[in-house]
C-alpha positions as CSV (number, residue, x, y, z in Angstrom):
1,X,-8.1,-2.2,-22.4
2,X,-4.8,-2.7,-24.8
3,X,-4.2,-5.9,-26.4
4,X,-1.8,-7.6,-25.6
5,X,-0.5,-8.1,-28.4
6,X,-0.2,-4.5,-28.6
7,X,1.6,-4.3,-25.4
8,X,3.9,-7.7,-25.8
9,X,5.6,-5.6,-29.1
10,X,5.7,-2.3,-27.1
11,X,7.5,-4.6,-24.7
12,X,9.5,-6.5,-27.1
13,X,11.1,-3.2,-29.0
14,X,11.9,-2.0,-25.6
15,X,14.1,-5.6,-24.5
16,X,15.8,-5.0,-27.9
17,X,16.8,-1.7,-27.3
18,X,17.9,-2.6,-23.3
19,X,20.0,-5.7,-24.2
20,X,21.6,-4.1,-27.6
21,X,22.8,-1.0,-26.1
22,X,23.8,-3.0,-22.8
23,X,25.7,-5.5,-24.9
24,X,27.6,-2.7,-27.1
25,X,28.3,-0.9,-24.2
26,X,29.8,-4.4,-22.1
27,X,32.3,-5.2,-25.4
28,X,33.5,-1.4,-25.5
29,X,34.4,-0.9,-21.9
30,X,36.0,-4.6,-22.1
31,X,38.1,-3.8,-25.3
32,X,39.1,-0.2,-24.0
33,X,40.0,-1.4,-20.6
34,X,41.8,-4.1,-22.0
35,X,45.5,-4.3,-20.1
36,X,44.6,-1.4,-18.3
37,X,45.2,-1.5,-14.1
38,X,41.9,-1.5,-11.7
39,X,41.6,-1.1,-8.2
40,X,39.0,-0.9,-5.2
41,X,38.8,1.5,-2.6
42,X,36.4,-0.2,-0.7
43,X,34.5,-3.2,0.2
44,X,32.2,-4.5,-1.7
45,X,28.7,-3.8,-0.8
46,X,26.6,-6.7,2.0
47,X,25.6,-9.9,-0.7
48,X,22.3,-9.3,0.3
49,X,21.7,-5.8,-0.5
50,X,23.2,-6.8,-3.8
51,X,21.1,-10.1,-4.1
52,X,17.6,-7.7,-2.9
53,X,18.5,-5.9,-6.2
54,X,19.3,-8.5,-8.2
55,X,16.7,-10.9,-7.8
56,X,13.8,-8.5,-8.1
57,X,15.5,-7.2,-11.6
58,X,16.2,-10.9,-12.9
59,X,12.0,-11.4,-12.0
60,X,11.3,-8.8,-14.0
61,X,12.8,-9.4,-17.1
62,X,11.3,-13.2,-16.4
63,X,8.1,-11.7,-16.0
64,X,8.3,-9.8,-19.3
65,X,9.9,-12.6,-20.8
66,X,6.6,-14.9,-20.0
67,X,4.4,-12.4,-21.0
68,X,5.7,-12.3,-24.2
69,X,6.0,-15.5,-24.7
70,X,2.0,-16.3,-23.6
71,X,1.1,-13.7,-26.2
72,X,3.0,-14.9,-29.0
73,X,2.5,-18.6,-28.7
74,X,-1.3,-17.5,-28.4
75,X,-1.9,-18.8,-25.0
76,X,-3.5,-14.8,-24.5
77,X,-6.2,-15.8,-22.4
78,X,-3.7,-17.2,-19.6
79,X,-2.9,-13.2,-19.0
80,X,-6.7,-13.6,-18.1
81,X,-6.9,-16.3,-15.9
82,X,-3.3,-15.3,-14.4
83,X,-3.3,-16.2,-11.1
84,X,-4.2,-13.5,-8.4
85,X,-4.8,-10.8,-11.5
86,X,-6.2,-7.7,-9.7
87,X,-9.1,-6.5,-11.8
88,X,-8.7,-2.7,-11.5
89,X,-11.5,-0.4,-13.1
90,X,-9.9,2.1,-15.7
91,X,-7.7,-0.3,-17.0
92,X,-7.0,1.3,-20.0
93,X,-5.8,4.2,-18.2
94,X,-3.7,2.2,-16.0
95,X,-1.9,0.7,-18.9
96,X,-1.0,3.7,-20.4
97,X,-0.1,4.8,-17.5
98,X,2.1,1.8,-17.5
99,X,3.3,2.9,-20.8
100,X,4.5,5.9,-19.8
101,X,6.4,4.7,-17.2
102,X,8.4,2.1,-18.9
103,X,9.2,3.9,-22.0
104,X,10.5,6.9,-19.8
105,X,12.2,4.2,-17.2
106,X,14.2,2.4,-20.8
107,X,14.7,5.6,-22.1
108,X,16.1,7.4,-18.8
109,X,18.5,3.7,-18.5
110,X,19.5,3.8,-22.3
111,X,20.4,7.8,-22.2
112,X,22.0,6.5,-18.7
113,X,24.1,3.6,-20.6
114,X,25.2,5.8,-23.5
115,X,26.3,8.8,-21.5
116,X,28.3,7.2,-18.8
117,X,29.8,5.3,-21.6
118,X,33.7,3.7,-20.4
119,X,33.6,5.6,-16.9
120,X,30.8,3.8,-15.9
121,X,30.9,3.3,-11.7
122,X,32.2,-0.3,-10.4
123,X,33.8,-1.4,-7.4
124,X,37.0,-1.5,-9.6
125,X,37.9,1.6,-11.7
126,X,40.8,2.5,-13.6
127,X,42.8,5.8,-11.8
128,X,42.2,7.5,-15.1
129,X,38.3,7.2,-14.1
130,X,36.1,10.1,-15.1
131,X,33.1,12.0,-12.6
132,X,30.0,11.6,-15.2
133,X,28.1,14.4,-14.5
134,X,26.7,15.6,-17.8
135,X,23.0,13.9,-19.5
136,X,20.4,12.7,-17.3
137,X,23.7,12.6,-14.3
138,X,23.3,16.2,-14.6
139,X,19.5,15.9,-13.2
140,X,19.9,13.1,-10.8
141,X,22.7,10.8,-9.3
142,X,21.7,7.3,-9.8
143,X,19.6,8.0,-13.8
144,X,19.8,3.8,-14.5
145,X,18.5,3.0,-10.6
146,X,15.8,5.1,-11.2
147,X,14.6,3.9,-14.6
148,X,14.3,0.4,-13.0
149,X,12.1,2.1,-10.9
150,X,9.9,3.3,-13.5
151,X,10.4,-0.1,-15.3
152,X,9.0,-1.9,-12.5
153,X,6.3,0.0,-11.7
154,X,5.1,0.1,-15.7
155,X,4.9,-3.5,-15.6
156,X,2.8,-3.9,-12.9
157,X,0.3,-0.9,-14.6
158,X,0.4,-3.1,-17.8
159,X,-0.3,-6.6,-16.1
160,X,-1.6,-6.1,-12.6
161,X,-1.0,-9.0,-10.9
162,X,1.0,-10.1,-7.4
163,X,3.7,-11.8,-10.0
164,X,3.9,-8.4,-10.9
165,X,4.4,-6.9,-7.6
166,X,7.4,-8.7,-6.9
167,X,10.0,-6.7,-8.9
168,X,9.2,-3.7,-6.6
169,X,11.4,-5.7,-3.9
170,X,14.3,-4.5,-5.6
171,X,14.2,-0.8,-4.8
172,X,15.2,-0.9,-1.1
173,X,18.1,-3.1,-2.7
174,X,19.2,-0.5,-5.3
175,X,18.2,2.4,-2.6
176,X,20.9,0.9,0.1
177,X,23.4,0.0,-2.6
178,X,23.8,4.0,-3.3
179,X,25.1,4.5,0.1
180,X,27.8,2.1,-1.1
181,X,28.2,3.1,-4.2
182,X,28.7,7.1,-2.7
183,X,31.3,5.8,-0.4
184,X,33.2,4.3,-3.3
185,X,32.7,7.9,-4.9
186,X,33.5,9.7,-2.4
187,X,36.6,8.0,-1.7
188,X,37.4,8.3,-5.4
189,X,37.0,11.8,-6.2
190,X,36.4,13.6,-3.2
191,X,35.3,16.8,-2.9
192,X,34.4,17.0,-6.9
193,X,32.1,14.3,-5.7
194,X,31.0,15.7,-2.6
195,X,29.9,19.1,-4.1
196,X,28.1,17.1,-6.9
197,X,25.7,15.4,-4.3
198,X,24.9,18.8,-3.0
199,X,23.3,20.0,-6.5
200,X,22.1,16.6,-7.5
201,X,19.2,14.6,-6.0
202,X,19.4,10.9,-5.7
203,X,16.5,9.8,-7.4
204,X,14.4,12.9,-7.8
205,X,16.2,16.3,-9.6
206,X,16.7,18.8,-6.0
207,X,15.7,16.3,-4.0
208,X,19.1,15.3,-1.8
């Protein structure tokens, strides 16, 4: 089994790296967009498809947030006695399975962040926006979507618990919010679009 204290830095380094690059990338759009016309094609997507997604994302950062915390105040044997902890056999192969899975899901959403850059997709875009295409966009459609994925699931391999489980909620949430989000896409660029879902799976490289 890894220690947790072991897994609450893993943990930590990855927060730092989310928020940071998430924060750099919020201030630059906002400066460069700055005076600069937007408009919406379409409505925005059902508040409760949006709120599905949400809430299961805010959970897990909470989640991670109170696992650090438990570990650093020292309170490590409440990870123990966590109420409704599944004890799994092979946990130390779970957890790095669960390794795996959320270093790939921050990197895939980092790479995602850094790519898409200013043209990132909103319900609001500039008429100068750009069709990202290029990076991880190149290999699937929704790159940051899918690295929640692998977020979620990571932290449920690194603390099994039904707490844990809960996160998972949001992927129907994100999974219906692509149909609005291609809509909006659609609308926007057309056929550049259009031919771009054709080569480009949704979540899974080929897979339409």
């Amino acid at each position: 089994m890894l220690t947790e204290t072991v897994v609450a830095v893993f943990l930590l380094v990855c927060l730092g790296c989310f928020f940071s690059v998430n924060l750099h990338n919020i201030l630059k759009v906002h400066k460069r967009r700055r005076g600069v016309k937007v408009y919406a094609e379409v409505e925005r997507p059902p508040g409760f498809v949006v709120s599905l997604a949400a809430v299961g994302t805010i959970v897990y950062f909470l989640e991670v947030l109170l696992y650090l915390f438990l570990t650093f105040i020292g309170l490590i044997y409440a990870l123990h006695d966590f109420p409704f902890h599944f004890k799994f056999p092979f946990i130390f192969y779970i957890q790095i399975i669960g390794l795996v899975l959320t270093s790939v899901g921050y990197l895939l959403f980092i790479w995602s962040v850094i790519v898409r850059g200013r043209c990132a997709v909103s319900w609001e875009m500039p008429k100068n926006q750009k069709l990202v295409t290029w990076g991880p966009y190149r290999y699937v459609r929704h790159p940051s979507y899918l690295g929640y994925f692998l977020m979620f699931f990571g932290l449920f391999f690194l603390w099994p618990n039904l707490f844990t489980l809960f996160p998972l909620v949001a992927i129907p949430g994100y999974f219906s919010l692509t149909f609005e989000e291609e809509r909006l896409l659609v609308q926007r660029f057309n056929d550049e679009y259009v031919k771009y879902q054709r080569k480009t799976g949704r979540f899974i490289p080929k897979f339409r």
